[in-house]
Every structure is written in structure tokens, then in C-alpha cells.
N, C-alpha and C positions, 0 to 999 in steps of 0.2 A: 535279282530284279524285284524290285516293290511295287506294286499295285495300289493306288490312293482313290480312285473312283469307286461311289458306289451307285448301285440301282435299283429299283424296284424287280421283287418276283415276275415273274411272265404270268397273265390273268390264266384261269382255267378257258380254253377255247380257242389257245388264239398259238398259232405257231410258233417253236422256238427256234432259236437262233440258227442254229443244224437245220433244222427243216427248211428253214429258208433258204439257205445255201445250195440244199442237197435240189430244191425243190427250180433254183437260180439253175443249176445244172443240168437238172432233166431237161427244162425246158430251153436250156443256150439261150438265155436271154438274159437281161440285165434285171434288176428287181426294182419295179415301177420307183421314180425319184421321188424324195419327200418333194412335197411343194414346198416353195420360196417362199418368206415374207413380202409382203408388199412394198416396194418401196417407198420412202417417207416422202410427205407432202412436197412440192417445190416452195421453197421459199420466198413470200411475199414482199414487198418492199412499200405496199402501203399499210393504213391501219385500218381499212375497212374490216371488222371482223375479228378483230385482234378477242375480243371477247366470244366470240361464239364458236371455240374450239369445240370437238365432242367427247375432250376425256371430260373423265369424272372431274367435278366442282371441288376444290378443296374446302375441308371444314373452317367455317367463319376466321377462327384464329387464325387461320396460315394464307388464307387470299389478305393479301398487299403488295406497295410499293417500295421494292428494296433499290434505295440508291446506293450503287454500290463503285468505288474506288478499282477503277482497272489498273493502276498505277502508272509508271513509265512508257511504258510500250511493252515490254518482256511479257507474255502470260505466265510465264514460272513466278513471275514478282506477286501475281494476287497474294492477299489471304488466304488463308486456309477459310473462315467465313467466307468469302467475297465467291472462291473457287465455287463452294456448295450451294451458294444462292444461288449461281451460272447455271449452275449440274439440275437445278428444280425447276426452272423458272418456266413458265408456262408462256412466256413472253417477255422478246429480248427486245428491250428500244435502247439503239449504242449509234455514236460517230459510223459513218461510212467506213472512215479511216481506219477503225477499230474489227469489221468486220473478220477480215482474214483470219485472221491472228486470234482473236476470239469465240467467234461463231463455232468453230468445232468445239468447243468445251460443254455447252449447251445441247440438250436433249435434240435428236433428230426431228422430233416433229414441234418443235420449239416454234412458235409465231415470230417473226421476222421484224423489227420495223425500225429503218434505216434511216437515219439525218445526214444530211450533207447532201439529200438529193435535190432537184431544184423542185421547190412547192407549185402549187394548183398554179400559179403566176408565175411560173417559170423564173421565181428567184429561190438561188440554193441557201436552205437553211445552216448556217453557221456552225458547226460541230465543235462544241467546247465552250463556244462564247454567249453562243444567246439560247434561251430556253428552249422548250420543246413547242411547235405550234401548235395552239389551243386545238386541231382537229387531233392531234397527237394524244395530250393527255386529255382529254375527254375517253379517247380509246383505251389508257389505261385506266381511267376510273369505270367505265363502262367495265373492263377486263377482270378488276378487285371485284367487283359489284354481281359476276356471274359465275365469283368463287375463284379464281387465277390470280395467281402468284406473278407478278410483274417484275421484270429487273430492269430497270435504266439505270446503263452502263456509262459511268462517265470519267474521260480520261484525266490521270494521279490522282488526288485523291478531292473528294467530294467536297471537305469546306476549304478549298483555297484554289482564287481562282475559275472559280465552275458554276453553271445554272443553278446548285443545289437549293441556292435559298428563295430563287422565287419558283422554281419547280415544285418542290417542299410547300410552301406557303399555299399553292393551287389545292395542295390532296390536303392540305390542312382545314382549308379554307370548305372545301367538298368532302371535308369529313371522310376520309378515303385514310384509311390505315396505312401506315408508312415506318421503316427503318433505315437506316445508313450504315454503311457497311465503310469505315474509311479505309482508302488504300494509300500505297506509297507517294507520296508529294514530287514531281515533275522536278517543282523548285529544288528540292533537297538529295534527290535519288541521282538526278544527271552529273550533276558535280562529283560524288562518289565514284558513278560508273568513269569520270574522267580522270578519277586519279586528284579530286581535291576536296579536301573536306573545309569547309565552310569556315570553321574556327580553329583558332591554337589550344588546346586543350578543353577548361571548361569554360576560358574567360571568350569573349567574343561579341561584334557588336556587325551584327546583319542585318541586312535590309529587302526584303521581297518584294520587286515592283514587276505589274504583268499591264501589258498595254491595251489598250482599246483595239479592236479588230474593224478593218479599214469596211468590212463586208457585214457587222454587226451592229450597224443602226446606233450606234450609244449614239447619245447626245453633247450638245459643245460643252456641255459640263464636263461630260468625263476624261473628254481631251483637253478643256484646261485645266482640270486638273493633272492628269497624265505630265504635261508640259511643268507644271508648278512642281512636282514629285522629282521629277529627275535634276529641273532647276535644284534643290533643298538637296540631294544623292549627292551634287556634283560638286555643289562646295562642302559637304564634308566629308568624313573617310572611312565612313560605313562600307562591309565588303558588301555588292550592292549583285543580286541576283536577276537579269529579268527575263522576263517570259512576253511571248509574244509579239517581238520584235518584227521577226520576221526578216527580210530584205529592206529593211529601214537602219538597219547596222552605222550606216556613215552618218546617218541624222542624229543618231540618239549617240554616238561617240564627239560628234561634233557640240551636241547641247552640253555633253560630260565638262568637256574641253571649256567651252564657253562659260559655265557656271564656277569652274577653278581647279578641278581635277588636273595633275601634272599630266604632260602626253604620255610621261616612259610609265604611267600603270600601268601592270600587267591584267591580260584581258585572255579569257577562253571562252571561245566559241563552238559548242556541241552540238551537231546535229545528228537525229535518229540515235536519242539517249538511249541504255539501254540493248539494243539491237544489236545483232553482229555486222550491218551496216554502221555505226555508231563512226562518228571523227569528228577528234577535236582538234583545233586551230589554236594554237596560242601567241601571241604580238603583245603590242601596248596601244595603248587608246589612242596613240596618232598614227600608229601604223599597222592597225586591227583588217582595217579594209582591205588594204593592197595585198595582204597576208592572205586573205579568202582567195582574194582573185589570184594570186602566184597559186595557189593550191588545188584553185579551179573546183574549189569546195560545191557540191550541188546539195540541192534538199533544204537548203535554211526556209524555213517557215514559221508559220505558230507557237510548232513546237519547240522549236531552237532556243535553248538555254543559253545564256551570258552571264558570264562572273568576271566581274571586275573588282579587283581589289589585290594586294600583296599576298593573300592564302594562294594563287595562281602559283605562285613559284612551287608550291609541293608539288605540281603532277610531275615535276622531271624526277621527284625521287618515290613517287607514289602510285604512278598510273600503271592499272593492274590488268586493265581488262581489255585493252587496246595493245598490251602486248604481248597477248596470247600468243603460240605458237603459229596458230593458222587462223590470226584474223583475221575478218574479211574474205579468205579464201571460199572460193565458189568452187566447190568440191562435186565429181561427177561420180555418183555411187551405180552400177549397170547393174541395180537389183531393184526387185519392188519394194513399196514402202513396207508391206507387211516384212522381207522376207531383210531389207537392212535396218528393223527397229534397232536394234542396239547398237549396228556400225556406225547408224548417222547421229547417237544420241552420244557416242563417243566423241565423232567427230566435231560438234555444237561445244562440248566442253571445252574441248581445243581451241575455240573462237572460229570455227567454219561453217560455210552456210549451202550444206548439203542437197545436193537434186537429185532424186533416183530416177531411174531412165531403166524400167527395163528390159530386159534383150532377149527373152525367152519367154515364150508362152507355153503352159506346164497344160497339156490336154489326156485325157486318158488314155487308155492302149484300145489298140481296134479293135482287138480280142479280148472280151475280159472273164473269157473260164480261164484261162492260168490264174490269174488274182485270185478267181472262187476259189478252184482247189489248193491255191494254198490258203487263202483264210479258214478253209473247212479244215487241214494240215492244222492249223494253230488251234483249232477246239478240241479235236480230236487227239492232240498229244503227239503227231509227227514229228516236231522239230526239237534238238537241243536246244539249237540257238537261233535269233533274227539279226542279222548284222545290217543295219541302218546304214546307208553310204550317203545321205542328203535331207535336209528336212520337206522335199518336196515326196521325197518316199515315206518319210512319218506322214503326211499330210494324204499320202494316197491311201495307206493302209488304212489311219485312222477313218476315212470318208468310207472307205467300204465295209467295217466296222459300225458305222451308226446305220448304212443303210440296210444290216442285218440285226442292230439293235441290241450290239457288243459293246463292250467297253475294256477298261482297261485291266478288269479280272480276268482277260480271255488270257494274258500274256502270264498266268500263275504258272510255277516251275518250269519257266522257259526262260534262259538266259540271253540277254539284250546286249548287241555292240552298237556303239555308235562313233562313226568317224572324225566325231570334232565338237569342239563347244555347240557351234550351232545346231545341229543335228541334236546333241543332249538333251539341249534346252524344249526343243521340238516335243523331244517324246517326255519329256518334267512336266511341260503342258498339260502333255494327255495324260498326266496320270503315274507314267511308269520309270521309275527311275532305272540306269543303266548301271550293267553289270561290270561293261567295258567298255574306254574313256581311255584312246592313246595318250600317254603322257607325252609323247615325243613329237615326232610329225605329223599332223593331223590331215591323212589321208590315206588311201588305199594299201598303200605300204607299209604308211604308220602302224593303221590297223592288224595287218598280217603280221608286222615283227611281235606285236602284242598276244595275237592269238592262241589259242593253247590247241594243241596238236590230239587228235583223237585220240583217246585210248580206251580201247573197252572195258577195263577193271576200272574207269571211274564215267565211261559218259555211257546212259543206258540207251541213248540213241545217236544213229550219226550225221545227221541229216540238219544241214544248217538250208532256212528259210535266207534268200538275198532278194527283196524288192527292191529295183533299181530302174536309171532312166534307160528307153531304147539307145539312146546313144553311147551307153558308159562300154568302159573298157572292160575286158577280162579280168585285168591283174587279180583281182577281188578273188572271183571266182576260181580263177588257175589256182593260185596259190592257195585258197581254203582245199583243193581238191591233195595236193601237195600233200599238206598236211592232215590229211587221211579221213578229210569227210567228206560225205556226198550233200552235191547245194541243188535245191533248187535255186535254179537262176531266172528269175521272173521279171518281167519286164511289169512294170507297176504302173508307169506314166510317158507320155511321150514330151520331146521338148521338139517345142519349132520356134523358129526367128519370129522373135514379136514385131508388131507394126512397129513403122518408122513413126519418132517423139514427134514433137511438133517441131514447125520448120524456125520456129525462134531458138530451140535445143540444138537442133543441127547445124542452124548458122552459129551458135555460141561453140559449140563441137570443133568446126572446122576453122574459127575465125581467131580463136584464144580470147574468147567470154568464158571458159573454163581454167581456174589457175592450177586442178588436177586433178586425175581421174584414176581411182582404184581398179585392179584388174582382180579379181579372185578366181577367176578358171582361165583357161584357155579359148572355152567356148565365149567366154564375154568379150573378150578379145576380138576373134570371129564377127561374132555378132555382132555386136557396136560398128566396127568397122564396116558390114554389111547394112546396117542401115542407117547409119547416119556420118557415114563418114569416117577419113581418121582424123584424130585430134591435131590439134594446130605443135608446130613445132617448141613452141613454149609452153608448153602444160607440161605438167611436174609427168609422170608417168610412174607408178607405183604397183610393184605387182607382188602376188601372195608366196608365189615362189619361183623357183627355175625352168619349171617348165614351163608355166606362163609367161615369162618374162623372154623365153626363149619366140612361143609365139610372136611375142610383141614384137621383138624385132622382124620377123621374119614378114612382119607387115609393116616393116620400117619407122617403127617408133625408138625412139632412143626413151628405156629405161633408167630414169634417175633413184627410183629405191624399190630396194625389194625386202621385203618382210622376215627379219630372221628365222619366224619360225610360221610354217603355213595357219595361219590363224587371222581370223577380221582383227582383233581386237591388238594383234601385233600389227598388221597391215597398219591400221591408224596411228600405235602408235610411232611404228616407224617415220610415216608422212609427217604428225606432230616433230621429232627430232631432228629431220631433214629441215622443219621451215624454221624453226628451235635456230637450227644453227647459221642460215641464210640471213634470217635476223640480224644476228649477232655480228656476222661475214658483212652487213652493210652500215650497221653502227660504227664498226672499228673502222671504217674504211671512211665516214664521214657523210655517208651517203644517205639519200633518203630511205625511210623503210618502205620498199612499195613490195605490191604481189608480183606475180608472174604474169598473170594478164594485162598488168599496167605499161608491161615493157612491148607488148601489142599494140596499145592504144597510142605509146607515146611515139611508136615509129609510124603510125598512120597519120599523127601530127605533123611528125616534121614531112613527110611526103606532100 
């Protein structure tokens, strides 16, 4: 075992660690809880204030206004700039639209101030198309001016297409210090993500047109010219890009048409570039429309990309990202976001769009002198070894450890198991690297084929530490006992059925708005089905192993893959290989590529 935390001496006066424990146990009581942080402010949605936050002022240089390039839609597409201006910003002014998606990247107590809402006169300001309203950036020069670092966020990249230059020209004008941060271009980024790049090599001859916004006030200049552009696009053979179309698709195909464009050009239409929502549509300019409507395409807006021109023909031998193994799939992960960080960041690479849902809530034990004496066990030199069966047990041990003001030097010459990657990772966290890591089955079993059997000519104690949940099995225990040590067997945490998700989770649960759901214990199994239902007869049903998989049936799911080897990261990829091949199963066959949830919807159609 390795130990990587360090910490400060204990002051002269003040209890150490033993004592607190020893002192936790005279008196059978718990040792008073550190107090919580406060929680961060709620966020604002106007700009009253946006300047009189109370952290500290930044120094002159560093209060301004960074216009910064959000790109596509993805937040993984920022900058590496763009991302840290986010990470500072004392004040976030972005699209509505943008909020989701963005807002977590930015500091918690970050000032808020959202476009797209409807103004003091109850008309909604334009998000992307028209600037910010004068009460707006006033607020940001007020904001520069009382030392705050400003970031107006604005979607692909700042000079094309965007408010930047008369935004810009305001703080220029007010003498308000300003940079731009550009990000990926809408125009240039969507076509990529659809599988077509813009030119043949290096020769190439494109055209960027983005239209007036029907809700953004421009004047009859910009629409005639708008009309005069696509007129000039349409009789020549420039591959021609536009943006901001919207649901105006049949007008601006019919001006193509009318100006001399032939009908059989080929035409892709992309909505939610980018996103694991993302679909694109491909026809020709006289039969672009009816292609939407067979496809019953939803979402075309602003944002909606069109490429018109012969480079369209690459996406049949180019489109990369669309055909992912689990695109689009709407995947149900029965763990918290903390505890499936890495199965849902698995999952996303695969092209799925993950929801955690989950099914246990992890509460302390009623009694907690067993925990004390054995964390007083772990200072004292009781144990050979701690055998970890869950990262809900590193997470308990560790909690009762800070609340004695331990760290991760308490585990020095004491040997560490832990049951599976995840659990590893858990105690890597805290500090401590592990001794033993099944190679094989990662579980209870795994563990124990792994374990090394007492012996007294090499182990100078025999006493193995086991924090585990009130509901786990023996196997652990029996078997370490087998093999010739004595365990404490300590109940660390309790697990009980978490509240029922929200009733939009549960109807998509039972309804097949989920195209499929990872099982990783038996108990999720249980759970899930206890409160929210079982899953609709068309969700993929994916489980970790045999004995889960046997649960499932036995609450009458049919089982479509199970994991070859107990592990998240096999779990996923086995679901990736299953959709991998279903893919395949409906190309050769001639068929559309739909998900699993679509063959729900399409029997609720014909009904």
C-alpha cells in the first residue's frame, strides 16, 4: 500500500487523532460534524447587480470583457482559452439556449445574466442574432469598472455571424477593456460533425450565407439583400453554407431553384450540430423538404446548418460521428452522477446520452462504535489487511477519518484489497494505492480466489478489517474466515431505496423513452423496478453478470447482453458491441438505422 496525502503536525493543545476516537467511545456518541459550506448564491437572470458582487475586485489588468467563442454546441469543443476565461469569470452573459450545457463550467457563485428572456416589454431578446440590450451592457461596464472579469458567451465563434462587432464597438466606445477569445465556427464545425468537409483537398470555392432572424428587427436592407445573396449563390456553383434558416427550408430551396441551381443538387440538413442529439438529412434541392417531413425531422431552427453543393456526396463514405455505436441512444445508468463518472463518460464516447437515476441512498449505520473501534483498529496496528468491497465503503471510512482528522498515512503497513476498478479508483482518490486488484472477476469471489491465506511465518497479525454495506452477503467474510483470518465484519453504511426519479423518468422507464438500461448489482435491479417501475419491453437490458442478469429475469426482463467480465467499463463496452452490430443487422438488411426506442414510438403511430 502507498500513502500520497500529507498533513500538518497536530498544534501543541489540541487532541490527537486517538484521543478523539478513544474519547468518540467513552462517551458512545458521534464526534460533533464539521459544519457545511454555505450554499452558492441562486442564480440571477437579471443584471441588476451584476457589478456589486463581494469577492475581492480583480487587479485593473485582469477586470474586462471577454468575448468568448462557445463553438457548436459541444462544451468539450471550447478552447483551452475560451474553457479558462469560463472557469474565472466573475460574470457570465450567454444565450438561454446555452445555459445547460455551459453554466456548470463557470465558478458557483458566478453572476448569472441570461438573453433569450423576454425584456422589461415583454419581448424576448434574440440570442445570437441581435446584441445585448443597452441595460445589459451597461451592467457589464459597470461590472469591468468595480474590478470583474465579464465573459459574454456567444454561440461558434465570435467574428462570423454574431453581435461581436457592435457589442465590441459599445466597450470600445466606453472605453471598457475587452478580448476575444474565438471559437469553433457553426458554419465550418456542423458539416465536419456530418461527415462532410466543405472542399476537395486544398482547391475549393465556398460561400457562407446566414440569414436575417424573423424576431431580430434587422431592417428591409438586410432582407434585401439576404434575397439578392442567395439570388447570386443560386446561379453559380459555389458549395454554399447557410445558417439561420430555420423552418424557411422550402423558400430558400425554391429561390436556389429559381436563380438556376439544378433540382438533383445534393443538400444536407443538420440539426443539433455537434450534440448527441445531432441528424442529418440528406436529398436534393427539389426533394430536400419532403425528405424532412418523411424523417419527421424535429429541432430545425437558427441553429440548423445547410450544405448545398456536390462535397454532400462524402458523408456516405465519411460520416463519423452519426455512426457511432450508440448514437442517440438514451441510456439509463441506476447510479448517481458522482458514483457513474467514468461509466457515463464511457458511454458519451460511444455516441449515448446518459441519465443517472439513482436507486439507493447510502446513510450511515445506527450504531457507529463498531466504525470507531475499528478506525481506532487502523491507528493502533490491529489489522493486516482492509478489504474494500465498494466505493461507498472507501467513502465511509474515508468520512470518518476526516471527522477524526486522519488521512491517508493512518493506512502505513497495512495491506489494501479492493474489489474492482471502481472501488480502486475510490481509495487512488484518497491517497492510497491498493495492494490487491482481482485480475479476474471483479467481485466477492474474484477477491477471495485472489487472497492469500494466513500464515503465521509471514503475516504478523491475522486480523483483516471488512467495512461493508448492512445488506451485503457473507461470501467475503466466510471465505476470508476459511482461509485462516479472523475479520472484523463491520457494517460501515446502510443502503435503502432512494426516492422515486421524477415522473418524466418513470413514464420514459415504463413507456420505452429509454433505448437501454445497465444493471450492475442485483440490488439496482430490485430497486429500479421498486420505484419506478419495470422497463418497457424494448430497452436493450444489459447486465454486469449472472447473477444479475438472473435477478432480471426473475422480475421478467429479458436480458439482451451481459458483460463478459464483471466490470462498468466491460458492461459499456459490451452495450457499444451489441448496438455496433444491430447497426450493421439493419444496413445490410436495407433498413433504416433507428434506436430501440423508435420502434415504440413508431407502433404508437400506427395505432
Amino acid at each position: 500500500m502507498t500513502a500520497t496525502t500529507t498533513a500538518p503536525a497536530t498544534p501543541a493543545g489540541t487532541l490527537t487523532p486517538l484521543e478523539k476516537i478513544e474519547g468518540a467511545l467513552d462517551a458512545s456518541v458521534l464526534p460533533t460534524p464539521r459544519p457545511q459550506p454555505e450554499a452558492a448564491p441562486a442564480r440571477t437572470r437579471d443584471a441588476e447587480g451584476a457589478g456589486g458582487r463581494a469577492a475581492e475586485p480583480r487587479p485593473a489588468h485582469q477586470a474586462r470583457v471577454s468575448f468568448v467563442g462557445a463553438g457548436p454546441g459541444d462544451p468539450d469543443l471550447l478552447t483551452v482559452r475560451g474553457a479558462a476565461a469560463l472557469a474565472e469569470a466573475d460574470v457570465l452573459v450567454l444565450d438561454e439556449a446555452l445555459t445547460e450545457r455551459f453554466r456548470p463550467l463557470a465558478r458557483t457563485d458566478v453572476h448569472l445574466i441570461e438573453l433569450g428572456l423576454p425584456n422589461a416589454e415583454g419581448i424576448p431578446v434574440v440570442p445570437g442574432h441581435s446584441s445585448c440590450p443597452e441595460l445589459v451592457l451597461r451592467a457589464m461596464a459597470d461590472a469591468v469598472a468595480a474590478g470583474r472579469h465579464v465573459v459574454r458567451l456567444l454561440d461558434g465563434d465570435p467574428g462570423l455571424f454574431s453581435p461581436l462587432e457592435a457589442e465590441a464597438a459599445v466597450c470600445a466606445k466606453a472605453e471598457v477593456p475587452f478580448e476575444v477569445v474565438p471559437g469553433l465556427a457553426r458554419a465550418t464545425s456542423v458539416p465536419m460533425f456530418a461527415g462532410i468537409p466543405l472542399s476537395r483537398g486544398s482547391i475549393g470555392d465556398v460561400r457562407l450565407l446566414s440569414a436575417p432572424h424573423p424576431l431580430a428587427g434587422e431592417d428591409f436592407t438586410a432582407w434585401s439583400d439576404w434575397h439578392r445573396q442567395l439570388g447570386e449563390a443560386g446561379a453559380g456553383a459555389s458549395t454554399l453554407v447557410l445558417q439561420g434558416v430555420g423552418d424557411r427550408i422550402e423558400e430558400v430551396a425554391a429561390e436556389l431553384l429559381a436563380a438556376g441551381r439544378p433540382g438533383t443538387t445534393p443538400v444536407a440538413v443538420t440539426v443539433d450540430g455537434s450534440l448527441t442529439s445531432q441528424r442529418t438529412v440528406t436529398s436534393t434541392l427539389d426533394r430536400i423538404t419532403a425528405a424532412l417531413k418523411a424523417e419527421r425531422v424535429s429541432g430545425v431552427g437558427p441553429n440548423t446548418v445547410v450544405v448545398v453543393g456536390a462535397v454532400v456526396e462524402q458523408r456516405a463514405g465519411l460520416s463519423w460521428y452519426e455512426s457511432k455505436p450508440l448514437f442517440g441512444w438514451r441510456v439509463l445508468v441506476p447510479r448517481t452522477k458522482e458514483q457513474a463518472g467514468a461509466l457515463s463518460d464511457q458511454l458519451r464516447r460511444y455516441g449515448a446520452v446518459p441519465t443517472e437515476v439513482p436507486t439507493i441512498s447510502v446513510e450511515p449505520p445506527r450504531t457507529p462504535q463498531q466504525m470507531e473501534r475499528a478506525v481506532k483498529g487502523l491507528v493502533t496496528g490491529r489489522y493486516e489487511w482492509v478489504a474494500f468491497t465498494s466505493a461507498n465503503a472507501v467513502k465511509a471510512v474515508r468520512e470518518k477519518f476526516e471527522d477524526y482528522g486522519l488521512d491517508a498515512r493512518a493506512f502505513a503497513g497495512i495491506k489494501v484489497a479492493a474489489v474492482g476498478e471502481q472501488t480502486s479508483m475510490a481509495l487512488k482518490a484518497f491517497g492510497v494505492v491498493p495492494d490487491l486488484v482481482p485480475a479476474g472477476e471483479q467481485s466477492a469471489a474474484g477477491l477471495l480466489a485472489e487472497f492469500p491465506a494466513f500464515d503465521p511465518a509471514f503475516d504478523p497479525i491475522e486480523r483483516v478489517f471488512l467495512p461493508r454495506a448492512d445488506i451485503a452477503t457473507e461470501t467475503l467474510s466466510a471465505g476470508l474466515v476459511e482461509l485462516g483470518w479472523e475479520v472484523d465484519d463491520v457494517t460501515a453504511y446502510r443502503t435503502v431505496r432512494a426516492a422515486p426519479p421524477a415522473e418524466s423518468i418513470r413514464e420514459a422507464i415504463k413507456g420505452g423513452g429509454f433505448d437501454a438500461v445497465l444493471f450492475t448489482s442485483s440490488s439496482t435491479v430490485r430497486n429500479l423496478v421498486g420505484i419506478a417501475g419495470k422497463p418497457h419491453a424494448s430497452t436493450v437490458i444489459t447486465c454486469i453478470g449472472p447473477a444479475t442478469a438472473a435477478t432480471a429475469k426473475e422480475h421478467g426482463l429479458r436480458v439482451y447482453v451481459l458483460a463478459p467480465t464483471p466490470s462498468a467499463a466491460a458492461l459499456a463496452e459490451a452495450l457499444a458491441e451489441f448496438g455496433s452490430a444491430r447497426r450493421a443487422a439493419q444496413i445490410a438488411a436495407g433498413d433504416p438505422v433507428t434506436r430501440p426506442s423508435e420502434r415504440t414510438r413508431a407502433r404508437r403511430r400506427r395505432a
